[in-house]
C-alpha positions in Angstrom: 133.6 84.3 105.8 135.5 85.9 103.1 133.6 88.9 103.8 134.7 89.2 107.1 138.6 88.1 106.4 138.5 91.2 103.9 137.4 93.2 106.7 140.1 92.4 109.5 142.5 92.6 107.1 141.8 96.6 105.8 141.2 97.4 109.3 144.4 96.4 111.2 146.9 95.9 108.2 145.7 98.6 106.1 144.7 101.0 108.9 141.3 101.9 107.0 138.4 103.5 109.1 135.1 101.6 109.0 133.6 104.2 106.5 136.1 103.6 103.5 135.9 99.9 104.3 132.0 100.2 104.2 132.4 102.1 100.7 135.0 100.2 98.8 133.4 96.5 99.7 129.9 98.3 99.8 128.7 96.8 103.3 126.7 98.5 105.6 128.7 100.6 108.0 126.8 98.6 110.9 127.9 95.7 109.8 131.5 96.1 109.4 131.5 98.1 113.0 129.4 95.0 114.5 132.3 92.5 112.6 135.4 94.7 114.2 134.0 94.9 117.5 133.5 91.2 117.5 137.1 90.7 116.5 138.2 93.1 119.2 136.6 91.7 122.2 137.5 88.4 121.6 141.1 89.1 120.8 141.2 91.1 124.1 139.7 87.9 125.9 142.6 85.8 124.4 144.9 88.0 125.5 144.2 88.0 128.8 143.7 83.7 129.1 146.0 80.9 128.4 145.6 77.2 128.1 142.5 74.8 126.9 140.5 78.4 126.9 143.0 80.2 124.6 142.1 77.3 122.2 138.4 78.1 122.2 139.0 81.6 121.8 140.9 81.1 118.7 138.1 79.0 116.9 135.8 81.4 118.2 137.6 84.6 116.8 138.4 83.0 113.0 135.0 81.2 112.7 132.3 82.0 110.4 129.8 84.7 111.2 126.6 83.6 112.2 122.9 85.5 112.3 119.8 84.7 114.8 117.1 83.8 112.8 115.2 82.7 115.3 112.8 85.8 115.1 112.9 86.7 111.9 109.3 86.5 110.1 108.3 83.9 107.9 108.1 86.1 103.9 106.0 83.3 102.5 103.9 81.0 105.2 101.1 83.3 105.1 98.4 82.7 107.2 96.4 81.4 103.9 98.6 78.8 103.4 98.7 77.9 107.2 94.9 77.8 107.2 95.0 75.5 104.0 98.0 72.9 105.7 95.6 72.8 108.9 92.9 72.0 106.8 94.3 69.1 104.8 95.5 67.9 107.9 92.1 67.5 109.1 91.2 65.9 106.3 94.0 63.1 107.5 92.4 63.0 111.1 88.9 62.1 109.7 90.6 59.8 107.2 92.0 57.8 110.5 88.8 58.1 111.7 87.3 56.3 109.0 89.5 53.3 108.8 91.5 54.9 105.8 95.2 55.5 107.8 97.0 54.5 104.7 95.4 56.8 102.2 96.7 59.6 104.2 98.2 63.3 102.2 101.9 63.1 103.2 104.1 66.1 103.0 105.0 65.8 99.5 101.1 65.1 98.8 100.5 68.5 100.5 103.1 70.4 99.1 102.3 69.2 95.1 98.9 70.4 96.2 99.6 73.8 97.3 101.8 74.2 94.2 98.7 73.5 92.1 96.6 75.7 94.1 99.2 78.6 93.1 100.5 79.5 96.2 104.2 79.9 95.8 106.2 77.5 98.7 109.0 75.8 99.4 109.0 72.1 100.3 111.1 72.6 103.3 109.0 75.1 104.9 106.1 72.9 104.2 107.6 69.9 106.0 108.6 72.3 108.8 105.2 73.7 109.2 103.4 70.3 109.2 106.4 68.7 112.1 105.4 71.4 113.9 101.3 71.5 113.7 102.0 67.7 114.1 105.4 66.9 116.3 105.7 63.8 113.4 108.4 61.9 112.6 109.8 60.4 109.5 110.5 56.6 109.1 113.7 55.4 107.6 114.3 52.9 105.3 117.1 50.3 104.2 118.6 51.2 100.5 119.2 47.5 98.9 120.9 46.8 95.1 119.3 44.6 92.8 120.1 43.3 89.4 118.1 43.2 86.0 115.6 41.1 85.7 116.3 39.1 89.4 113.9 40.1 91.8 109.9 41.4 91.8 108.5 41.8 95.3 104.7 41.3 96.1 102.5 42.5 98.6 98.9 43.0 99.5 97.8 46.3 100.9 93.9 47.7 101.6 91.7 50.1 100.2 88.7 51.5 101.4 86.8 53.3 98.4 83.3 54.7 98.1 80.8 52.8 95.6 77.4 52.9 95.0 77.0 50.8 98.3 78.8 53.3 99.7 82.3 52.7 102.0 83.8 49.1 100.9 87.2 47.6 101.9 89.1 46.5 98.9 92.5 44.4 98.3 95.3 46.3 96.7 97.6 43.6 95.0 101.2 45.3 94.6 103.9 44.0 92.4 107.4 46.6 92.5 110.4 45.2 90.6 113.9 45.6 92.6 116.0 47.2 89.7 113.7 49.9 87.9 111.0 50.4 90.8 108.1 49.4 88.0 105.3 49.9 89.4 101.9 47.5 89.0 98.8 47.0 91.3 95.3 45.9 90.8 92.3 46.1 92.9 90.0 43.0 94.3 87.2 42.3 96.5 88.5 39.5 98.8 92.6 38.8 99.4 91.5 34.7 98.3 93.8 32.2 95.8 92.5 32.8 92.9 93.1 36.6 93.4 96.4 36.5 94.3 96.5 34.2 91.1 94.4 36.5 88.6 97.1 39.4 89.9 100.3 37.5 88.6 98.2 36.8 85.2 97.7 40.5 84.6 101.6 42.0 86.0 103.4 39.5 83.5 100.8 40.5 80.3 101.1 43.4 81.4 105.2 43.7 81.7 105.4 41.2 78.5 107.6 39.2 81.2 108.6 36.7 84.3 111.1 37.7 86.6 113.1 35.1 87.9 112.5 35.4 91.5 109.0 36.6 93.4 109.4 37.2 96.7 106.4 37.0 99.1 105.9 37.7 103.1 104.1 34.9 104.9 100.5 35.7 103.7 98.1 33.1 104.2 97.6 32.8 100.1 101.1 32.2 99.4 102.2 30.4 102.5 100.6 26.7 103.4 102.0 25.9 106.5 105.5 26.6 108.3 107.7 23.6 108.3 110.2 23.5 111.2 111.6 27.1 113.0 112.1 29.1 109.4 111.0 26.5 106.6 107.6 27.0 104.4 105.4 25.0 102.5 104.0 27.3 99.6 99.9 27.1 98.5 99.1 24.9 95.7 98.0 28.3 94.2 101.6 29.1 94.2 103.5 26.0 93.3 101.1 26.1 90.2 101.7 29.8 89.1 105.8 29.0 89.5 105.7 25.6 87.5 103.8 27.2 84.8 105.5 30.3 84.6 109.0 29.1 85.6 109.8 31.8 88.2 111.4 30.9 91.7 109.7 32.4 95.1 111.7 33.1 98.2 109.3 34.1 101.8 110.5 36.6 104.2 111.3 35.9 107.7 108.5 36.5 110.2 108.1 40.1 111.3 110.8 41.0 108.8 108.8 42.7 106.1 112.0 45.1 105.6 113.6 42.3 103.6 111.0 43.1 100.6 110.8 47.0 101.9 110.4 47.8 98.2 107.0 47.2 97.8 106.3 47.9 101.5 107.1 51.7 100.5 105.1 50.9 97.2 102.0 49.8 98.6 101.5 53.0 100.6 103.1 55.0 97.8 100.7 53.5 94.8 97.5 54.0 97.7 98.4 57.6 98.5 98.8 58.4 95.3 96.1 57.1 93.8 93.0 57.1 96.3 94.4 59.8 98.8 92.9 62.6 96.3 90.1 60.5 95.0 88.3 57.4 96.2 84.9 57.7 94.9 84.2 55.5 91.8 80.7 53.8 90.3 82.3 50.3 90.0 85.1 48.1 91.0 86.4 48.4 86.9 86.4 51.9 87.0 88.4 52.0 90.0 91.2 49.6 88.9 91.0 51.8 85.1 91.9 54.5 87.3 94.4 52.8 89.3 96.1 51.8 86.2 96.4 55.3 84.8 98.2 56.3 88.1 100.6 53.6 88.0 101.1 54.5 84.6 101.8 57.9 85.4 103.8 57.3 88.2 106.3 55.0 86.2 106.4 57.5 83.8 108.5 60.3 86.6 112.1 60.4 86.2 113.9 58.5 88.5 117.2 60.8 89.9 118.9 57.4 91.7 118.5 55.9 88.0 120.2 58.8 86.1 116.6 60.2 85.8 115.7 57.5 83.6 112.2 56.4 84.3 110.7 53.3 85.5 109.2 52.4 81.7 112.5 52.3 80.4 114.5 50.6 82.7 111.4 48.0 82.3 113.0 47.8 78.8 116.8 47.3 79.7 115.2 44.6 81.6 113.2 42.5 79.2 116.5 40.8 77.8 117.1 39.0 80.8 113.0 38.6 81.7 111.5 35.2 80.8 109.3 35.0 78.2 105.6 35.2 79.1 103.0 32.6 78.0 99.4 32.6 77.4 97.5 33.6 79.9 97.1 31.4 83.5 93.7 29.7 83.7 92.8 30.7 87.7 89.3 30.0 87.4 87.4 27.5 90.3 85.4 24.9 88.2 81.9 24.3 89.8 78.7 22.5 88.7 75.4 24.7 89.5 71.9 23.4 89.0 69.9 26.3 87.5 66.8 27.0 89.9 63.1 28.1 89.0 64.1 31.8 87.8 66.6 30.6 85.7 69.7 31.9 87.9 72.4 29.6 89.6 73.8 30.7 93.0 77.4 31.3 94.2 78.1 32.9 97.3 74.6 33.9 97.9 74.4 36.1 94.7 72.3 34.5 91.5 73.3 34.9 87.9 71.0 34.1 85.2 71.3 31.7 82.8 69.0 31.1 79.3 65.6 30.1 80.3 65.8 26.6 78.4 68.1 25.4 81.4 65.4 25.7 84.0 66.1 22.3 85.8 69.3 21.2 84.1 72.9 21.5 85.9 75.5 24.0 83.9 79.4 24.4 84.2 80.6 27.5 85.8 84.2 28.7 86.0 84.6 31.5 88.7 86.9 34.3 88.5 87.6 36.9 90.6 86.0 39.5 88.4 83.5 37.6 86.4 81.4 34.3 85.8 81.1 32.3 83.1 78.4 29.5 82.4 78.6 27.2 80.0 77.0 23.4 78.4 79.8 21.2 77.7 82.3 23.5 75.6 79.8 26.1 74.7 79.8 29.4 76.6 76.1 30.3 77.6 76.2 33.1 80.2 78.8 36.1 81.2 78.5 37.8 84.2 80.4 40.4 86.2 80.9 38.7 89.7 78.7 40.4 92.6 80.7 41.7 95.1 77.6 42.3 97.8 74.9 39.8 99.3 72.2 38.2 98.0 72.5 40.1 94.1 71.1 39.6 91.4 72.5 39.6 87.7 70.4 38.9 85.2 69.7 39.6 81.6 66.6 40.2 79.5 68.1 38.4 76.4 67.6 34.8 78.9 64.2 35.4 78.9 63.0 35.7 75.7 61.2 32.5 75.4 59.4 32.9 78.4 58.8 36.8 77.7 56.9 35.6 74.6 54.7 33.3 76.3 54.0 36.1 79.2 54.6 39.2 77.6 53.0 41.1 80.3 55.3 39.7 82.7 58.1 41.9 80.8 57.3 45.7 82.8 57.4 44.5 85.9 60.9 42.4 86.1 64.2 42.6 87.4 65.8 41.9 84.1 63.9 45.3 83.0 65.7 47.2 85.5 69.2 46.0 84.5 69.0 46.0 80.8 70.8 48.5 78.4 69.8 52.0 79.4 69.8 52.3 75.5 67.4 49.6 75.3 65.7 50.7 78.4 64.9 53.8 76.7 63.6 52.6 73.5 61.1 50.7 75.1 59.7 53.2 76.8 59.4 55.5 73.9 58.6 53.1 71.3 57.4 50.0 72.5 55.5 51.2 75.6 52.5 47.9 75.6 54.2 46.1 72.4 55.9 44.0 74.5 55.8 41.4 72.2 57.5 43.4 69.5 60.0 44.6 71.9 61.1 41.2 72.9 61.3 40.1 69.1 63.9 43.4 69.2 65.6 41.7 71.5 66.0 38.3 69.8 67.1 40.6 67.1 69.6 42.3 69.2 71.1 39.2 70.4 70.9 36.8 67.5 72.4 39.4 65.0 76.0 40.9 64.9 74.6 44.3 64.4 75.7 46.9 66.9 73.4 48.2 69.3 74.4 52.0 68.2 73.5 51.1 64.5 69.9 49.7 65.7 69.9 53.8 67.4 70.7 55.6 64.4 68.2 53.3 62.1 65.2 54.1 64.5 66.7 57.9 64.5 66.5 57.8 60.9 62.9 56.3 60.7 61.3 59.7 62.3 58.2 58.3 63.0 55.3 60.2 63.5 53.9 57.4 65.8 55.7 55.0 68.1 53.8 52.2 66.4 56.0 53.3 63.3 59.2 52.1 64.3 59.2 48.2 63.4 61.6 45.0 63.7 61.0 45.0 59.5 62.1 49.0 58.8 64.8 48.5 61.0 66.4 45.5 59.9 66.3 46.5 56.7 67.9 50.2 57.4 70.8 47.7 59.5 71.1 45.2 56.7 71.2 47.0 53.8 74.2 48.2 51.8 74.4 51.8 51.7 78.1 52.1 51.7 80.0 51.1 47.9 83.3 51.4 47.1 84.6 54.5 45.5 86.2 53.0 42.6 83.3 51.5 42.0 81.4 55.0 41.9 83.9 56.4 39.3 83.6 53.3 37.2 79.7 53.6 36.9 80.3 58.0 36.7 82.9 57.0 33.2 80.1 54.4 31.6 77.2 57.0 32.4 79.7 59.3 30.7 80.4 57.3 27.6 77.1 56.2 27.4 75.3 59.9 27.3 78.3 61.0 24.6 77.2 58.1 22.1 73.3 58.5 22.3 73.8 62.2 21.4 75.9 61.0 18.4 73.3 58.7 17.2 70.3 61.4 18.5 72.0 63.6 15.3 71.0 61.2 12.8 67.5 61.2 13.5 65.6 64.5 12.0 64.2 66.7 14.6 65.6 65.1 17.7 66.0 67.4 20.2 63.0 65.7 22.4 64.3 62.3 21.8 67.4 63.0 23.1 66.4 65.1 26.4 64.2 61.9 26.8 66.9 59.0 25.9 69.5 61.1 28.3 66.3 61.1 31.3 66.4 57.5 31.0 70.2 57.1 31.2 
């Protein structure tokens, strides 16, 4: 605009010609003839008009130039970076295909990808090429103010990650706080109570805090019944996690899930983020070790509505008005499980083992969602990861050694062979191949002792037998027991006696004639 004021005003005040105006502002002659001629034809127009029309012509003849862009070429959306935007959006289509709509690559996934791929893009021309491959639309969302240390918002979302057993739905619990956006989620296998109660266990250890309100949309694990048009009754599950941790709950209204759209965004944003690039993992731990680096990660970004502070440290300005945390919920289910003929109790279809001396006798179990533990009375017996599938087994050699030593040769051929200790698994079969017996006593050792299992490695490393039958339970307790390791003071205290010691024999050694051999032999001895 100022460009083109300069140029009316050395054309008609000034009375320059178009190619001293082109040389003293250093525009192209074509474009201060195309700016003139503009000005000329629409004066001439408003010359000739009055009224309403006159008033057009005026806007039109002081407004700001404008340039049809609409065939200029694209300099950088290449046809490489087309092909790789059609490509991820494939990717999306077979994801929807696959049940997994929520672990789509959004614009921003695609564009952070591209970057990292090198290929130097804008973001805008990345969500214009993808509204137009896809004639999408963005949602919108309600901005809402919170205070410090008021409200945490939780919600459940799904997961569908590739395991060993190959495609499995998982439970994403999501916990976003109001004021800082801090960011926590955890992955189970079923959306049941003691879930949704094992979830708040490991958000307040983890945050070192309660918040005073949790608010919750009418899930069947938090909501018991509706009482009336809008009243709830909350789950026993819940009323026990608020008395004991002394936070207040509000529920959303039904079909309102924007009144908590904090950890509705969350949800998808924590799922994108974390299994949109990767969702293949060997176990349920592993997942949820990788879901926690994410979230990690992700509170970690600068926040620019927060002053780019992130999410970590307004978790910090927040812990003065957070309540303090206590020990650890118990959320176990107490149950009461005869052990069968194999020595295993049943839940859920799935058999855990137990030691072989409760063959017939009943034995306390406590069920959690990610393990099981057996016990007589007070005293632990039996830890288990819980079994996710149908009809599994869990069981463990080191139950079994009583029986194993009455039916050694049962020991080759059973399930607890298959899921012990690969390091275990792969001394036997070079050492102990038909000494089952001796193996067995190994593992009695193994069990009984508070020797590491790497340290039992190294000792048979450092036996190098020549034969397998070489490596014993006798050489290698004593290499595990023994105490090679003494304190350096104490080396440097026995180095200065030895010292002394030597000095004083070879003053007496002088007084005895021709004692050179006794005293090579007296300092041997020493």
């Amino acid at each position: 605009m100022k460009v083109k004021q300069e140029i009316i005003l050395n054309y008609y005040r000034n009375g320059s010609s178009i190619r001293k105006i082109s040389r003293d502002l250093g525009i192209n002659r074509k474009t201060v003839s195309r700016y003139i001629n503009a000005y000329e034809s629409q004066r001439k127009k408003l010359e000739a008009t009055s009224g309403d029309t006159q008033v057009e012509l005026i806007d039109d003849l002081v407004k700001a130039p404008r340039y049809n862009s609409q065939n200029r070429g694209k300099r950088k959306l290449n046809y490489e970076i087309v092909s790789e935007v059609k490509q991820l959006l494939k990717q999306n289509k077979q994801k929807r295909q696959q049940g997994q709509r929520k672990q789509q690559l959004k614009k921003i996934d695609i564009h952070e990808l591209l970057k990292e791929q090198g290929y130097d893009i804008g973001y805008t021309s990345i969500c214009n090429l993808v509204s137009e491959l896809e004639q999408s639309h963005q949602e919108a969302f309600i901005r809402q103010s919170y205070t410090a240390g008021d409200i945490c918002e939780f919600d459940w979302g799904e997961v569908k990650i590739d395991t060993s057993r190959g495609i499995e739905k998982y439970q994403l619990a999501v916990f976003t706080s109001g004021y800082g956006n801090y960011r926590f989620a955890r992955l189970f296998k079923h959306q049941d109570t003691h879930s949704f109660q094992q979830a708040h266990v490991y958000f307040f250890a983890k945050i070192n805090g309660v918040y005073q309100t949790l608010v919750y949309d009418n899930m069947k694990v938090a909501v018991k019944k509706f009482v009336g048009p809008t009243e709830k009754e909350a789950t026993d599950g819940l009323l026990k996690l608020s008395m004991y941790y002394h936070f207040s709950y509000r529920f959303c209204n039904v079909r309102k899930g924007n009144e908590k759209g904090h950890v509705e965004r969350s949800v998808e944003y924590i799922r994108r983020k974390a299994f949109a690039r990767r969702d293949r993992f060997a176990s349920l731990y592993e997942a949820n070790e990788y879901l926690d680096s994410v979230c990690d990660s992700l509170n970690a970004k600068p926040q620019k509505e927060h002053s780019n502070k992130t999410a970590e440290m307004l978790l910090q300005e927040e812990q003065a008005y957070l309540y303090p945390v206590k020990p650890m919920f118990e959320c176990g289910e107490d149950h009461v499980f005869k052990a069968d003929k194999y020595s295993t109790i049943s839940y859920k279809t799935c058999r855990y083992s137990v030691p072989d001396m409760y063959v017939g006798k009943l034995v306390n179990c406590k069920v959690y969602p990610d393990r099981i533990v057996c016990s007589d009375g007070d005293e632990p017996i039996s830890f288990h990861a819980r079994l996710n599938g149908l009809h599994e087994w869990s069981v463990k050699i080191e139950h079994y050694t009583r029986t194993l030593k009455k039916k050694p040769g049962a020991l080759s051929g059973s399930l607890a062979l298959t899921q012990i200790d690969s390091r275990l698994d792969t001394i036997y079969k070079t050492y102990y191949q038909n000494r089952e017996k001796h193996f067995i006593e190994l593992i009695e050792y193994v069990r009984d002792s508070s020797i590491p299992l790497k340290k039992i490695e190294l000792a048979i490393k450092h036996l190098r037998p020549v034969k397998a039958t070489d490596v014993t339970l006798d050489k290698i307790k004593i290499l595990c027991e023994r105490q090679t390791e003494q304190p350096l003071m104490a080396r440097h205290d026995d180095d200065r006696i030895d010292k002394i010691c030597q000095d004083q024999l070879k003053i007496l050694t002088r007084l005895i004639p021709d004692n050179s051999n006794l005293s090579r032999e007296l300092v041997e001895v020493i």
